[in-house]
N, C-alpha and C positions, 0 to 999 in steps of 0.2 A: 695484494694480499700476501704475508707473510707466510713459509713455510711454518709447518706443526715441526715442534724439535722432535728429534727421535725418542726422547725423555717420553714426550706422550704416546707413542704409535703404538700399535698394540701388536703382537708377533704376526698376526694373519694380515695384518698389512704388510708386513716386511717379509712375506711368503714363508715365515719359520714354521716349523712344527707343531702339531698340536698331539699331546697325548690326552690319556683315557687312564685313569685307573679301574674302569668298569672291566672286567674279564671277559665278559661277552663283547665288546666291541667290535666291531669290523670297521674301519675305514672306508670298505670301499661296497659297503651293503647299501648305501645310497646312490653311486652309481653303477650299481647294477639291474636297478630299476629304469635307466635311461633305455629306451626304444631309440633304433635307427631308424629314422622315416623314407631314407632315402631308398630301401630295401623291401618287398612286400614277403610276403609270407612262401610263396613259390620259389623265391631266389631269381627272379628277375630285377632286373635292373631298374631302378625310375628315374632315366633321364632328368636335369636339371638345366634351365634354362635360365642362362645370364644375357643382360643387356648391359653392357660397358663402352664410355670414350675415354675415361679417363688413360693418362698414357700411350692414346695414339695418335696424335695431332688433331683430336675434336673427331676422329670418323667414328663413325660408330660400327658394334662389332658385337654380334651374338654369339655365345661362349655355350659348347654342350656340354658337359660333365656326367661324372659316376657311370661310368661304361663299365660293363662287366668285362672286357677282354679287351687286346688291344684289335685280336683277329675281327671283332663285331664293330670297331670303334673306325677302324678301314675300312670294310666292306659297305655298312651303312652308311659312315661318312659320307662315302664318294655317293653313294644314291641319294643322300641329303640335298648334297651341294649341288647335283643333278636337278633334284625338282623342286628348289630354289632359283637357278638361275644365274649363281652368285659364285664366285671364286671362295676359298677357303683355304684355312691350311689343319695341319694334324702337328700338336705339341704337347709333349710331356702327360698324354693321354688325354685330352681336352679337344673338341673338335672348335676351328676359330673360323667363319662364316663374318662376309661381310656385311653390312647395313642391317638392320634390326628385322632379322625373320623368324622372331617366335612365332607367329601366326601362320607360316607356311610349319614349320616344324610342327605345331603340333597338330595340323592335318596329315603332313604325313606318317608319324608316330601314331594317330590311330588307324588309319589304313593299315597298318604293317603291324599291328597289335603292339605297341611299346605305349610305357607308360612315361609319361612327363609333366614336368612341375616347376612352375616361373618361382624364380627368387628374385628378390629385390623388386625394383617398382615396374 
């Protein structure tokens, strides 16, 4: 299938600009209506739970995200990885757990009062 010339594309295809001569506009009064889900109304944290092979030779590897601190992301880590069973490591704030233990995680995220939430399949 042949590209579209640029002759057709319209500027929000080509990420340009878009103006408004309405005076009351805001741009950005649309996403300020976006909610973060990943945050509850206390300021605690909601754990996020990844299951990934891709890019590690086919092993698999459970991924924890959105920690509020790095001090929380250490100290639970290692009690994660404790009552999994499992080796892991700590990167770039993400805690990396090997073979697929959402199901251990989120038994012990409710014992320990944290909240958590599987992404992806």
């Amino acid at each position: 299938m042949a590209k579209k010339s640029k002759k057709h594309q319209s500027k929000s295809e080509e990420g340009g600009i878009v103006y408004s001569t309405n005076p009351g506009w805001n741009p950005f009064e649309a996403l300020s209506n976006l909610i973060d889900d990943t945050a509850d109304d206390e300021g605690n944290e909601v754990l996020t739970l990844h299951f990934e092979k891709k890019g590690r030779n086919g092993k698999p590897v459970t991924l924890v995200k959105n920690w509020a601190s790095e001090a929380s992301l250490k100290e639970t880590g290692k009690a994660m990885q404790q009552h999994c069973g499992v080796g892991g490591s700590i990167k770039n704030g993400v805690l990396l757990l090997q073979g697929d233990q959402r199901e251990k995680i989120e038994a012990f995220a409710s014992a320990n009062k944290l909240k958590t939430k599987r992404v992806g399949a």
